[in-house]
VOGU-3710 file (C-alpha; in Angstrom, 3 decimals, decimal comma):
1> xxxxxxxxxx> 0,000/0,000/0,000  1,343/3,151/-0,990  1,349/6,332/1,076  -0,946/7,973/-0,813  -3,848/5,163/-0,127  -2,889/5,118/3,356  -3,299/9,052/3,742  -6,575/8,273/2,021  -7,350/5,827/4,574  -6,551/7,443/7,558
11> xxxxxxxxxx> -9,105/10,762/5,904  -11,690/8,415/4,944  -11,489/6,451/8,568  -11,383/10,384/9,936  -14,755/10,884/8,473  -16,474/7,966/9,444  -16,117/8,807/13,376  -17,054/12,321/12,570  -20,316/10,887/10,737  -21,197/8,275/13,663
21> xxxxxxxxxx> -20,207/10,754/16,034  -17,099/9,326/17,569  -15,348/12,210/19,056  -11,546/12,397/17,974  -9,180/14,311/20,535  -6,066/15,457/19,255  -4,164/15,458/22,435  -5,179/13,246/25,618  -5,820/15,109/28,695  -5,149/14,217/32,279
31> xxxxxxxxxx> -8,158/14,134/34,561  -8,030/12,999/38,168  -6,164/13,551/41,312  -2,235/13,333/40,841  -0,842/10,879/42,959  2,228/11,306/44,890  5,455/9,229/43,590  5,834/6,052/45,420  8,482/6,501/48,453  11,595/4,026/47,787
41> xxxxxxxxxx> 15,078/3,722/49,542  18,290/5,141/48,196  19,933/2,590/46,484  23,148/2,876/49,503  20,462/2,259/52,669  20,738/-1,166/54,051  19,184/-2,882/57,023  21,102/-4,781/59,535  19,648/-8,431/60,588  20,379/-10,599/63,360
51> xxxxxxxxxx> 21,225/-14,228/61,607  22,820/-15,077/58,248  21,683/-17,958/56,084  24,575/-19,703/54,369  24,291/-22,904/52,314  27,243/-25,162/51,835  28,142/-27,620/49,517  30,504/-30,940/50,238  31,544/-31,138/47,065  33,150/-34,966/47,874
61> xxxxxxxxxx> 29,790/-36,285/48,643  27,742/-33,755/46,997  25,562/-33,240/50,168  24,066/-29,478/50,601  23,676/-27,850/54,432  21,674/-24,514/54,872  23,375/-22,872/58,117  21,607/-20,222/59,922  24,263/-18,646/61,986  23,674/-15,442/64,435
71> xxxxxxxxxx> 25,874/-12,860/63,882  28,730/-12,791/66,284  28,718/-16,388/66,375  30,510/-19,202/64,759  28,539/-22,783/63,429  30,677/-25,855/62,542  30,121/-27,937/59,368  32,228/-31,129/58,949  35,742/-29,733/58,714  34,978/-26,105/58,284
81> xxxxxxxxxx> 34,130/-23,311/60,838  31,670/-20,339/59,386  31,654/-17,090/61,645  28,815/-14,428/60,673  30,233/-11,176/61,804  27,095/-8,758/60,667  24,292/-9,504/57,926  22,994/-6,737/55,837  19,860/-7,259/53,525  18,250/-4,455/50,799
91> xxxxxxxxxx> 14,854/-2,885/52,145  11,581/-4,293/50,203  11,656/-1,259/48,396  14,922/-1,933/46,326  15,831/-4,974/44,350  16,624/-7,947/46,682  20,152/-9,060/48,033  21,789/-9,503/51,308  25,173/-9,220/52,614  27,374/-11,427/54,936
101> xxxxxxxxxx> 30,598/-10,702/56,604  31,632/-14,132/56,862  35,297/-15,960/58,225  35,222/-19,026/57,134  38,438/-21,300/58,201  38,957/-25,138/56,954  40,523/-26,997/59,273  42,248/-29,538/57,747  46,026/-29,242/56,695  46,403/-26,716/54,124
111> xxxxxxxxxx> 42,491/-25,798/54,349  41,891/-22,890/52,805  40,547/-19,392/54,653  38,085/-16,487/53,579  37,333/-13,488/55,309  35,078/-10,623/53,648  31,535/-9,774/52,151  29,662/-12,340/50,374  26,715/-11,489/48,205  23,572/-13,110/47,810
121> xxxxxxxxxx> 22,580/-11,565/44,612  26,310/-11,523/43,119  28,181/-14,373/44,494  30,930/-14,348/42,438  32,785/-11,337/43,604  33,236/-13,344/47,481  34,656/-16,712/46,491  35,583/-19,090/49,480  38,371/-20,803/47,424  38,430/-24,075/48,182
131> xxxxxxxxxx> 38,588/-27,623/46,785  36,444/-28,918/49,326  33,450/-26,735/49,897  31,460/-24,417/48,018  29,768/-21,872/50,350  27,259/-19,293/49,188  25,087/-16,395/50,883  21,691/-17,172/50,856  19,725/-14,461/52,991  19,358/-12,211/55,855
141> xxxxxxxxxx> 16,790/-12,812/58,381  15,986/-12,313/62,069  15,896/-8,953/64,240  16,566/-5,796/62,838  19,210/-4,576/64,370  22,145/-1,666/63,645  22,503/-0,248/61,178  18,476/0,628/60,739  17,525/1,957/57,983  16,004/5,752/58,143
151> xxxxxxxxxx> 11,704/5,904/57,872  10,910/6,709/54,434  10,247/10,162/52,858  6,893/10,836/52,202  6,701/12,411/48,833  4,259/15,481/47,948  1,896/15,108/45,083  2,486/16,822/41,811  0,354/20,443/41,669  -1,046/20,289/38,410
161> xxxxxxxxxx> -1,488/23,925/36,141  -5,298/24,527/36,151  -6,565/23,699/32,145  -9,120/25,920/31,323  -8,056/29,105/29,320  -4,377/28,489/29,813  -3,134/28,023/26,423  0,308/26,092/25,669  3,554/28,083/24,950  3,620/28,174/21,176
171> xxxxxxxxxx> 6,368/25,911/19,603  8,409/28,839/18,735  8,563/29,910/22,410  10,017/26,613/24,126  13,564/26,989/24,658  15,601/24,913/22,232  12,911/24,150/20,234  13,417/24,102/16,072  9,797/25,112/15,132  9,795/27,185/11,686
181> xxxxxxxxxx> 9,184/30,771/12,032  5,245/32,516/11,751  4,298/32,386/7,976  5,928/29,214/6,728  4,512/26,167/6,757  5,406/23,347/8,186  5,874/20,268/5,723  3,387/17,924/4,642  3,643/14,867/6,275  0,939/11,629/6,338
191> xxxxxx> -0,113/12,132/9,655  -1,409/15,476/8,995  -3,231/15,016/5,474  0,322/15,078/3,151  2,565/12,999/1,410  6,146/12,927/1,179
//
C-alpha cells in the first residue's frame, strides 16, 4: 500500500467517526487527582539483621547444608568453621540481596581461609576458594538490628497547572525548540493530510 492510499485511509477512517459521532481528541488530557510518587530507599540504605543464612556444599559427597548462623557467632560444618560477623539485607523497596561478613576457616592441613563480604545476589565477587566446599550467601533474616535503615520520605503530590483558558507556549517559544518561524509552513507529512 502506498502512502498515498494510506493518507486516504486514515481521511476516509477520519470521516467515518465524525459521521457516527465518535469524538476524535487530538491530544489526551489528564483528569483525576495526581498521585504522589511512590516513596523508595536510596539505592546505599541497608538494614542490619540478626542471623545469616549460608548454604554449603561438600563437594566430595555432593551433600548441601543450609546454616543459619547469628551474627557474632561461629557454626561448625564437617571440617569447616563459618563465623557471621554482621548480615545486611536491601529494604523491600529496592531490588533484593543480602550481605554477609563471613570468616570461614577449613581446618584440615592446608584448608583454605576467607574473610570478607559475600553477596547473595552476586556471588561471584566473594569466592571461598576451596577444593572442598562451596559456600554461598543465601539471605538475611531475624531482628533488625544496627545499622536501621532511616523511615521513608513521604513524597508530595504533583500540583497540576489549572486547564481551562491556559493556552500552551507556542512551539516557537520553548527553549531549544526548532519550530519554523510565523508564515511558513510546516511540511506535509501523512499524519497530517500530506505525502512525502
Amino acid at each position: 500500500m502506498s502512502m498515498k492510499h494510506f493518507s486516504r485511509l486514515a481521511a476516509l477512517g477520519g470521516l467515518i467517526a465524525a459521521a457516527s459521532g465518535w469524538s476524535v481528541t487530538p491530544k489526551a488530557q489528564a483528569v483525576g487527582t495526581p498521585l504522589a510518587p511512590p516513596a523508595v530507599y536510596a539505592p546505599g540504605v541497608w538494614q542490619g539483621k540478626g542471623t545469616a543464612v549460608v548454604r554449603v556444599l561438600d563437594r566430595l559427597d555432593a551433600h548441601v547444608e543450609v546454616l543459619t548462623i547469628p551474627a557474632g557467632t561461629t557454626a561448625h560444618y564437617k571440617s569447616l568453621d563459618l563465623t557471621a560477623g554482621r548480615c545486611l539485607e536491601r529494604p523491600k523497596t529496592l531490588s533484593p540481596d543480602a550481605a554477609g561478613w563471613l570468616e570461614l576457616h577449613d581446618t584440615h592441613p592446608d584448608g583454605a581461609t576467607f574473610k570478607g563480604w559475600m553477596l547473595a545476589a552476586e556471588p561471584g565477587l566473594g569466592v571461598f576458594e576451596s577444593a572442598v566446599y562451596d559456600v554461598r550467601m543465601v539471605r538475611c533474616e531475624g531482628a533488625d538490628v544496627a545499622p536501621m535503615a532511616p523511615p521513608l520520605p513521604t513524597p508530595a503530590a504533583p500540583v497540576l497547572a489549572p486547564s481551562g483558558g491556559d493556552k500552551p507556549a507556542s512551539d516557537a517559544t520553548r527553549a531549544g525548540s526548532s519550530a519554523p518561524p510565523a508564515g511558513d509552513t510546516p511540511p506535509a507529512t501523512p499524519e497530517s493530510g500530506g505525502e512525502y
